[in-house]
MARVEX-140210 format. One record per residue (C-alpha): residue number from 1; residue in three letters; x, y, z. Coordinates in nm, 2 decimals, always signed. Layout:
ATOM; NUM; ala; X; Y; Z
...
***
This chain:
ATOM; 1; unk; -8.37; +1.72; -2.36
ATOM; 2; unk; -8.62; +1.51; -2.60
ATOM; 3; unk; -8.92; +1.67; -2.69
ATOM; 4; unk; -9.24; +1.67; -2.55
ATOM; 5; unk; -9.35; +1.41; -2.81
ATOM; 6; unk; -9.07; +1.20; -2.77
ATOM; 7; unk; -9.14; +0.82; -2.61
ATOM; 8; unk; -9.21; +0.86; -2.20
ATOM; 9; unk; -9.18; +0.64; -1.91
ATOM; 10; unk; -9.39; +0.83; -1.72
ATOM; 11; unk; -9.61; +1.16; -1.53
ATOM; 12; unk; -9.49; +1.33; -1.23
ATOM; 13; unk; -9.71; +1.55; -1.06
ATOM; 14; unk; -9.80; +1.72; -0.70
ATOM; 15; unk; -10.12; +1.67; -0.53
ATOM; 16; unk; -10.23; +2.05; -0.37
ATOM; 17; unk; -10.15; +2.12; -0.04
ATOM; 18; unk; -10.32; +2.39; +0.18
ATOM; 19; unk; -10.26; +2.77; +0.09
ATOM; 20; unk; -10.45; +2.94; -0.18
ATOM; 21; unk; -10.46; +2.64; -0.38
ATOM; 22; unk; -10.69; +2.47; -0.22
ATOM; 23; unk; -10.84; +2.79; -0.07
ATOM; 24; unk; -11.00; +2.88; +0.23
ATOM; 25; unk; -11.31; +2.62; +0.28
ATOM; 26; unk; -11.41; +2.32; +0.18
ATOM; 27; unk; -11.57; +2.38; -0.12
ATOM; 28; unk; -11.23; +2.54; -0.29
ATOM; 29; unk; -11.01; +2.24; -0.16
ATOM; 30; unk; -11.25; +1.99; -0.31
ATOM; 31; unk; -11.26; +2.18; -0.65
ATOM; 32; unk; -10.87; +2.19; -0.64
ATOM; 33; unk; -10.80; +1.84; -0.56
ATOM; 34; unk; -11.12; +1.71; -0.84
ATOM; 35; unk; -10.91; +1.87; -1.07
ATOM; 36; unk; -10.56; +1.77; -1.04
ATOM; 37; unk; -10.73; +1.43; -0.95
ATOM; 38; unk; -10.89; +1.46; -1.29
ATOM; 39; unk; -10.60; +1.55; -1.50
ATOM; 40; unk; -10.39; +1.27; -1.33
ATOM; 41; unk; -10.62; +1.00; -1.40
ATOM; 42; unk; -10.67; +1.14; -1.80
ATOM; 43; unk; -10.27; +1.07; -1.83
ATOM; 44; unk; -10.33; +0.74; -1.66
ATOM; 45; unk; -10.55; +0.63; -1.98
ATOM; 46; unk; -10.24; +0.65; -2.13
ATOM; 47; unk; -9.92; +0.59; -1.90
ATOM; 48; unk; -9.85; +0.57; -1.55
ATOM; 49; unk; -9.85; +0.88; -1.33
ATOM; 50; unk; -9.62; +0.97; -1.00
ATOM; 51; unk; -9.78; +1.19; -0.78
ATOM; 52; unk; -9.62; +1.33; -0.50
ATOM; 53; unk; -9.84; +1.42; -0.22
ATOM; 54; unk; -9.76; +1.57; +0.14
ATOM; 55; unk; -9.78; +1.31; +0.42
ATOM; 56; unk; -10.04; +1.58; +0.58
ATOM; 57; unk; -10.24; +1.51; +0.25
ATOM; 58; unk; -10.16; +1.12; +0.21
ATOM; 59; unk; -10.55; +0.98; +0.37
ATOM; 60; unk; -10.75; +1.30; +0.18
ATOM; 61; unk; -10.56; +1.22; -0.11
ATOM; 62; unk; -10.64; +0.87; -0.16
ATOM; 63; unk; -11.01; +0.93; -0.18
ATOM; 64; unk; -10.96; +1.16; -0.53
ATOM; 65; unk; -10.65; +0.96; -0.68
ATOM; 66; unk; -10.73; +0.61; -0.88
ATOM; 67; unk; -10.59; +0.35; -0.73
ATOM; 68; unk; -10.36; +0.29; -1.07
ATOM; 69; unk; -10.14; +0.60; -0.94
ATOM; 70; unk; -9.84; +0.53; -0.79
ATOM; 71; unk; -9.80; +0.80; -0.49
ATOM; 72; unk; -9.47; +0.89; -0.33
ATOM; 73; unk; -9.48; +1.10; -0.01
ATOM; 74; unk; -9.25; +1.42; +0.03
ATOM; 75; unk; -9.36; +1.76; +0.21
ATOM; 76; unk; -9.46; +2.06; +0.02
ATOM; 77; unk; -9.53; +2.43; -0.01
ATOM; 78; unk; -9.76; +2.38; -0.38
ATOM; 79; unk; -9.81; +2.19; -0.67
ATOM; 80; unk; -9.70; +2.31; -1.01
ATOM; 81; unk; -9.48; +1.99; -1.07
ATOM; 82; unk; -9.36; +2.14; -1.39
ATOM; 83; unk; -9.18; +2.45; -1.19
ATOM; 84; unk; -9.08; +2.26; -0.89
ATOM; 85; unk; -8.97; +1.93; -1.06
ATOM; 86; unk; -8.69; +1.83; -1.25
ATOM; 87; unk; -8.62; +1.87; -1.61
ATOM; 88; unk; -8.56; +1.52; -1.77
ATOM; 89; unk; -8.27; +1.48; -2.02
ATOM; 90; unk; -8.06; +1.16; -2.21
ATOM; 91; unk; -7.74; +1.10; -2.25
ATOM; 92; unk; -7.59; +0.96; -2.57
ATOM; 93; unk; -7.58; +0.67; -2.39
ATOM; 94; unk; -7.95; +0.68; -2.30
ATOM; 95; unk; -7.86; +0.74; -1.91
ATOM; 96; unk; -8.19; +0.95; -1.79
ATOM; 97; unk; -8.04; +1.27; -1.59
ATOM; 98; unk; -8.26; +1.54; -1.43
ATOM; 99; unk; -8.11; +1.89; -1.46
ATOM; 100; unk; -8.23; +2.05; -1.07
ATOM; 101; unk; -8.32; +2.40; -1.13
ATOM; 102; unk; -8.26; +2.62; -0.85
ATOM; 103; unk; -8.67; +2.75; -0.78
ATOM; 104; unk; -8.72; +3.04; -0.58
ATOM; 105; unk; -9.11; +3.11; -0.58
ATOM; 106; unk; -9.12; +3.24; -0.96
ATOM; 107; unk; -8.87; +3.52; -0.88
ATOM; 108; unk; -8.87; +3.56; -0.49
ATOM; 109; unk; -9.23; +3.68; -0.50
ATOM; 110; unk; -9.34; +3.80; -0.15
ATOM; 111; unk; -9.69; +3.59; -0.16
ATOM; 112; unk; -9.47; +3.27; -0.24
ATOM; 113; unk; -9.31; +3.01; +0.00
ATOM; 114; unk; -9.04; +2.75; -0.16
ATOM; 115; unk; -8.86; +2.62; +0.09
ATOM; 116; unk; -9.00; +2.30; +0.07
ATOM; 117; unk; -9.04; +2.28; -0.26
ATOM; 118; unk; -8.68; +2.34; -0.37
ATOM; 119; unk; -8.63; +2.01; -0.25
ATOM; 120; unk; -8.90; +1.84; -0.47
ATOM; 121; unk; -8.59; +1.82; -0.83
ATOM; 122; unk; -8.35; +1.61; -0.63
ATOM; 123; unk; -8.64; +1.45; -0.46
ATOM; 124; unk; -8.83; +1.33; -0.80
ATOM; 125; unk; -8.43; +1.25; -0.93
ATOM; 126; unk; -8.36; +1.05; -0.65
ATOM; 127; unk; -8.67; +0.86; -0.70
ATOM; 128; unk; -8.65; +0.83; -1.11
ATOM; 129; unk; -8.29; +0.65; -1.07
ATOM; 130; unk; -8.19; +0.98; -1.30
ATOM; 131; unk; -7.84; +1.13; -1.26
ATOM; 132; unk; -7.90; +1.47; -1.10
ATOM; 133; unk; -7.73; +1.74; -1.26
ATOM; 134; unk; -7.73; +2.09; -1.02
ATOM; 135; unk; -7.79; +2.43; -1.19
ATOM; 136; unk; -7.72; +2.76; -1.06
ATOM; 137; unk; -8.01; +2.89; -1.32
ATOM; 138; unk; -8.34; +3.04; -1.14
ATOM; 139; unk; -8.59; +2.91; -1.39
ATOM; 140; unk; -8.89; +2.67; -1.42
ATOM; 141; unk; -9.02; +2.39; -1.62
ATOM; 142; unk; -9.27; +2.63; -1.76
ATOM; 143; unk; -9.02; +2.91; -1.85
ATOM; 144; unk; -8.86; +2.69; -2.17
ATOM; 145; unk; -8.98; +2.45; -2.45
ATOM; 146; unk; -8.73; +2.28; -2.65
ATOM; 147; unk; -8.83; +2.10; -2.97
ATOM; 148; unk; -8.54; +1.78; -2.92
ATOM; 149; unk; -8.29; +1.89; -3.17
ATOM; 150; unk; -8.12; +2.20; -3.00
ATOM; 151; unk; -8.41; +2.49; -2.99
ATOM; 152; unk; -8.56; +2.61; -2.66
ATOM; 153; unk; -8.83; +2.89; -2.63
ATOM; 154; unk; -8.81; +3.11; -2.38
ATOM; 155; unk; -8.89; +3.48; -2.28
ATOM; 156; unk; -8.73; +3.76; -2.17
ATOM; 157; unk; -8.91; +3.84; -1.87
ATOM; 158; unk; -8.84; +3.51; -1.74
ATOM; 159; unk; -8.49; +3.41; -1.78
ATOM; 160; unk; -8.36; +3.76; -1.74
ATOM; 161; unk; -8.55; +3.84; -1.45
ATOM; 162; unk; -8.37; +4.07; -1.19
ATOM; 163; unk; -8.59; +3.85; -0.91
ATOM; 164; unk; -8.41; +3.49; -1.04
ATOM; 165; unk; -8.10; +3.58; -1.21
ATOM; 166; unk; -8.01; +3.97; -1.11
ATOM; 167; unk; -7.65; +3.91; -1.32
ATOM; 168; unk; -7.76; +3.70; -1.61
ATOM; 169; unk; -7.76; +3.81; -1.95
ATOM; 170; unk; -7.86; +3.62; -2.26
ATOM; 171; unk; -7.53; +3.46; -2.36
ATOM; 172; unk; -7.53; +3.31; -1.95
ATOM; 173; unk; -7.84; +3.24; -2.00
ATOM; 174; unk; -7.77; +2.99; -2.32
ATOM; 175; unk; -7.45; +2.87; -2.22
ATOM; 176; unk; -7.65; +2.72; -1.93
ATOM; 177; unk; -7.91; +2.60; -2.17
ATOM; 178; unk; -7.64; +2.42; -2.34
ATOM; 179; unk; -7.45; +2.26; -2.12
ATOM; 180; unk; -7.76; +2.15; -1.87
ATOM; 181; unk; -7.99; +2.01; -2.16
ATOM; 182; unk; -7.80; +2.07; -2.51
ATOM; 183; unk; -7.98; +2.36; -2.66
ATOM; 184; unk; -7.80; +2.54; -2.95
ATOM; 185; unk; -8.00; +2.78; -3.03
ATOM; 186; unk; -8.28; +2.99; -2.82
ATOM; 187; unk; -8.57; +3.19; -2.94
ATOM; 188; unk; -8.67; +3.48; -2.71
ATOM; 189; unk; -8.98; +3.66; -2.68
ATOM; 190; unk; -9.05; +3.94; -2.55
ATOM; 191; unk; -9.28; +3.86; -2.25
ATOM; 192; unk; -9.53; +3.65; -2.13
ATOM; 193; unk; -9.94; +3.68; -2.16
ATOM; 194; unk; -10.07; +3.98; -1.93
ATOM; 195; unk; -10.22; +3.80; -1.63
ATOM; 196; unk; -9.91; +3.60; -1.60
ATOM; 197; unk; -9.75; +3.94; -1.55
ATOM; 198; unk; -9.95; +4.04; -1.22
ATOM; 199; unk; -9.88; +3.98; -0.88
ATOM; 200; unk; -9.95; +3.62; -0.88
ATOM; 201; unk; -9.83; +3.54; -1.19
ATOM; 202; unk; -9.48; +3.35; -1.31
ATOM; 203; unk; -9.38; +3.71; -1.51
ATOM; 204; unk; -9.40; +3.54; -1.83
ATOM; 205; unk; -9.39; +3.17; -1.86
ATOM; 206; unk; -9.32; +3.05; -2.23
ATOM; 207; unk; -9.60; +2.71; -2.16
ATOM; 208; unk; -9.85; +3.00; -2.17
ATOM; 209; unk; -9.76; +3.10; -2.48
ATOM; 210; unk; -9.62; +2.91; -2.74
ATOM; 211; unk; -9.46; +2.52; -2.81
ATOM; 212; unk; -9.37; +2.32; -3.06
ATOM; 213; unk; -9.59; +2.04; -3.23
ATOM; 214; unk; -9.26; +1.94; -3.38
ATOM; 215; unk; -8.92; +2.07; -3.50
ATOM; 216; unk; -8.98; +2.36; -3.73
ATOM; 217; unk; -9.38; +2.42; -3.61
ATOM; 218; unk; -9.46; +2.63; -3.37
ATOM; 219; unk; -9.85; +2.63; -3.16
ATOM; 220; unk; -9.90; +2.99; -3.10
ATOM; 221; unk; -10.18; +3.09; -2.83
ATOM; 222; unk; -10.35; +3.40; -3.02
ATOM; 223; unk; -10.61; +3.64; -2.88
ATOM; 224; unk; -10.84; +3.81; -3.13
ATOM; 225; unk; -11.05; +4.05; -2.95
ATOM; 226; unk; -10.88; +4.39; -2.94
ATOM; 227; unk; -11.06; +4.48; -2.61
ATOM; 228; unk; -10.82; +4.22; -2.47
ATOM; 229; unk; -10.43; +4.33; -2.41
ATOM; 230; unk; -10.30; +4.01; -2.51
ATOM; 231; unk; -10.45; +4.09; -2.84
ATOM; 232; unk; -10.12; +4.29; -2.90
ATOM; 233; unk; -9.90; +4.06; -2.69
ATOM; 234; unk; -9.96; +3.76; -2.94
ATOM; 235; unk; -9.93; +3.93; -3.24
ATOM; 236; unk; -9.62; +4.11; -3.10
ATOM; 237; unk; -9.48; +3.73; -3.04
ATOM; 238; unk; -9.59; +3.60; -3.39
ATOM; 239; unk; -9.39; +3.88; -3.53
ATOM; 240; unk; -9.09; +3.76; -3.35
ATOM; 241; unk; -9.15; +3.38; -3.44
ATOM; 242; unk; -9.22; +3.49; -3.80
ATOM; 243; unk; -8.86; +3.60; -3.89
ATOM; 244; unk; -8.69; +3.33; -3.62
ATOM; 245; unk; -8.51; +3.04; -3.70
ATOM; 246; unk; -8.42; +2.70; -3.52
ATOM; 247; unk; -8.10; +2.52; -3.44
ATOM; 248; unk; -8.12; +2.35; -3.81
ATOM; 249; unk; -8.20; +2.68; -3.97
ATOM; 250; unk; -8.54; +2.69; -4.08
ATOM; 251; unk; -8.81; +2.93; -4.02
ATOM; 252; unk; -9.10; +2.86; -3.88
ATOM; 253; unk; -9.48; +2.74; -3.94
ATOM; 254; unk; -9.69; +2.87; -3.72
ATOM; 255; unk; -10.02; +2.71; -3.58
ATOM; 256; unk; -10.27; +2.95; -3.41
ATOM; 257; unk; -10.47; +2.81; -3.10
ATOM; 258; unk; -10.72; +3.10; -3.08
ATOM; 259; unk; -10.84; +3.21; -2.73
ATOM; 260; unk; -11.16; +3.13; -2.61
ATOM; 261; unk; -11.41; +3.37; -2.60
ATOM; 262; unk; -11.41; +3.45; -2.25
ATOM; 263; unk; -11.20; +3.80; -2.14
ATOM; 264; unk; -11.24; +3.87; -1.75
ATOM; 265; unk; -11.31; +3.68; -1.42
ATOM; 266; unk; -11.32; +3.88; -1.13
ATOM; 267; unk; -10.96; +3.91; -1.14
ATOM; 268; unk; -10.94; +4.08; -1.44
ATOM; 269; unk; -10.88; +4.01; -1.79
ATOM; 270; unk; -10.77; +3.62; -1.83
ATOM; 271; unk; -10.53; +3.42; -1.96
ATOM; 272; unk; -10.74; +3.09; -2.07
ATOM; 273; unk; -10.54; +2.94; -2.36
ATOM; 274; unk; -10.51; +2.60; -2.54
ATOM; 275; unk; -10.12; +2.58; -2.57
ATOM; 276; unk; -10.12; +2.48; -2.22
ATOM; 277; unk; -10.18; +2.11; -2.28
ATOM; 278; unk; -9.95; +1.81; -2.23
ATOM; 279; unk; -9.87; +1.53; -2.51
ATOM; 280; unk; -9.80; +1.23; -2.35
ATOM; 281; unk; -9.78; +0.88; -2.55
ATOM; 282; unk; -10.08; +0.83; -2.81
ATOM; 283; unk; -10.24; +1.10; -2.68
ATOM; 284; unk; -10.29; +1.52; -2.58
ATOM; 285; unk; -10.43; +1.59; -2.24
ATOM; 286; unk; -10.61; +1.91; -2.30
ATOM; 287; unk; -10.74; +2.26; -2.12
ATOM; 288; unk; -11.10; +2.31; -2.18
ATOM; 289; unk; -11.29; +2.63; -2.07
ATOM; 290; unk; -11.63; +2.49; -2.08
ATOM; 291; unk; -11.69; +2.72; -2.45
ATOM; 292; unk; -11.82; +2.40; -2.69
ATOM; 293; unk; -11.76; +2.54; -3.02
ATOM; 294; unk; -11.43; +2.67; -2.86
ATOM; 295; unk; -11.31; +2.40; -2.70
ATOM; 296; unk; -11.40; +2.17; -2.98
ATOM; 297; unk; -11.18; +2.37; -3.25
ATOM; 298; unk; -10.92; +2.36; -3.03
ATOM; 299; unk; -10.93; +2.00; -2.99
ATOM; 300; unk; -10.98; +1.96; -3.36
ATOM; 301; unk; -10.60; +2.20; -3.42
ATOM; 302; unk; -10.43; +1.99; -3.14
ATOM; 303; unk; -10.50; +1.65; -3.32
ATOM; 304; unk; -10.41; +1.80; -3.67
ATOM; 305; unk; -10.12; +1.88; -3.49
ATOM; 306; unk; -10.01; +1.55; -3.37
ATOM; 307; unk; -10.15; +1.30; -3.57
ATOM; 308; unk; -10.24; +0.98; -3.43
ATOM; 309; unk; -10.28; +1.09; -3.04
ATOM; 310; unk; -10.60; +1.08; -2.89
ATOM; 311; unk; -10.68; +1.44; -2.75
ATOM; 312; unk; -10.91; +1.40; -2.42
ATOM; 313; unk; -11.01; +1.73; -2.28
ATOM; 314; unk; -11.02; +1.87; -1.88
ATOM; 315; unk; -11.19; +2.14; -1.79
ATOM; 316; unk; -10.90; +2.39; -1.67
ATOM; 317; unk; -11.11; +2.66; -1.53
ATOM; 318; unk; -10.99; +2.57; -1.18
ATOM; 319; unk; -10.64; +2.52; -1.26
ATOM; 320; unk; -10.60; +2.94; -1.43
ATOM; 321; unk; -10.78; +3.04; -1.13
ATOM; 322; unk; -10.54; +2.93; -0.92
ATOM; 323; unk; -10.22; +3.06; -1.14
ATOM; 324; unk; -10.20; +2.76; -1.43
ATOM; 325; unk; -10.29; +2.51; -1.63
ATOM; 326; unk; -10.24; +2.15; -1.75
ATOM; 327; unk; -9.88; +2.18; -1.83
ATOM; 328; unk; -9.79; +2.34; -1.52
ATOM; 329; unk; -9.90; +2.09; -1.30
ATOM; 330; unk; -9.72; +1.79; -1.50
ATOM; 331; unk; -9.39; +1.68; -1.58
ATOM; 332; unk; -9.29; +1.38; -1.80
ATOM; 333; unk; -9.01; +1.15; -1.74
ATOM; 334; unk; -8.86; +1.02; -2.10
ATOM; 335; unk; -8.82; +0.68; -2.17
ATOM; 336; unk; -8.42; +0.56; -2.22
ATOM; 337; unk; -8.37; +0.47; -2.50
ATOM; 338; unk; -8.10; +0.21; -2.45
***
């Protein structure tokens, strides 16, 4: 699987159907589809973007989406394209593949529906021209990151979780990982940030966490307020990350992406991050949580990060209400390389 930064053809993405996405009045859905409508069209600055929208949705959905996006209709249950979707890899030959996960609502969670959705990787396959390659793995787009020469993030509570794989264990786990989209070596973490651990959480997604700028960096979403329980979470990660190695063998630099200042919504503590942003070519498409001298140093690590890309900023607010963020609702498609 090539990295995040490698070359892409293209976006894929899901416009938000009804449910607690776009909430229950008019207000909510309007807020829901702005956003998504807003992140699409910041990718569009930079390459083209699929979006897959409900035919129920098709009319409503033309009036947020610029006419530059290419729409393809299939029904349903949500929109987190990078859970649903497929994972993109390359052959030696250059052949595109998408590896089909099997999704089952982040773990069989009793407030999730998927039936619809765990259509949406052969659909988006079908529709690339990539070979599909089935997987009997319950896991997510936002459960791994791989760095595009053999090392894949994950964590624990993820992966191993008795709601998507009751009989895995780590060595299942990776042999999967290896033979679906050629990792050789895997990093686990412990767990996830402590939102993503509540009800409607994923239990632990890795794109909430950490990724790589590059083989051999690491971005690290850090919390520094002690009064916030993800203040021990990240450091507990960084300790792990600190003594790991990749598939070549080297340790680690680590980039911090502090948190932004805010701790609670009337949820509970948050999990606002920077990590959660998407590189696509020339440029970063990143969270913003409406904190200037926050948001601006983030912006300022993300270009340092990946030199020569633009970094345009969304504000994600309504995307973490709703369970993500800017990664979680994208996918990119690579681009062959023969």
């Amino acid at each position: 699987m090539p990295a995040e930064t490698a070359a892409q053809y293209c976006v894929w993405m899901a416009f938000p159907v009804s449910g607690y996405t776009l909430g229950d009045d008019t207000a909510s859905a309007d807020e829901a589809r702005r956003t998504w409508a807003a992140v699409a069209n910041a990718i569009a600055e930079f390459e083209p973007v699929r979006m897959v929208v409900d035919p129920q949705e098709r009319v409503v959905a033309a009036r947020y989406l610029s006419a530059e996006i290419e729409v393809l209709e299939a029904p349903l249950d949500d929109s987190w394209m990078r859970d649903i979707g497929p994972s993109f890899v390359q052959g030696d030959d250059g052949q595109l593949g998408a590896v089909d996960w099997i999704f089952n609502g982040w773990g069989a969670q009793s407030w999730a529906t998927w039936g619809k959705d765990a259509q949406i990787g052969r659909f988006v396959a079908a529709a690339s021209g990539a070979d599909e390659i089935s997987s009997m793995l319950v896991q997510e787009g936002g459960g791994f990151h791989v760095d595009g020469e053999g090392t894949a993030l994950v964590t624990q509570t993820v992966q191993l979780d008795p709601g998507r794989n009751p009989y895995a264990d780590r060595a299942r786990v990776e042999a999967e990982l290896a033979r679906t989209i050629g990792v050789t070596h895997t990093i686990w973490l412990p767990r996830g940030l402590t939102r993503d651990q509540q009800r409607y959480g994923t239990r632990g997604h890795i794109d909430m966490v950490a990724t790589f700028a590059e083989p051999g960096v690491v971005l690290l979403h850090v919390q520094n307020n002690p009064a916030h329980p993800d203040y021990a979470i990240t450091r507990e990660v960084r300790g792990v990350l600190e003594v790991a190695r990749d598939a070549a063998g080297r340790t680690l630099r680590i980039i911090e992406l502090p948190a932004p200042a805010t701790l609670t919504d009337e949820e509970g503590f948050v999990d606002y991050n920077y990590v959660n942003h998407l590189v696509v070519n020339g440029g970063v498409v990143a969270c913003s949580f409406g904190e200037v001298d926050a948001d601006r140093a983030a912006e300022d690590i993300l270009a340092a990060a990946y030199p020569g890309r633009r970094v345009v900023a969304v504000d994600a607010r309504p995307l973490f209400a709703r369970g993500g963020g800017i990664h979680c609702i994208t996918q990119q498609q690579p681009s062959m390389s023969v």
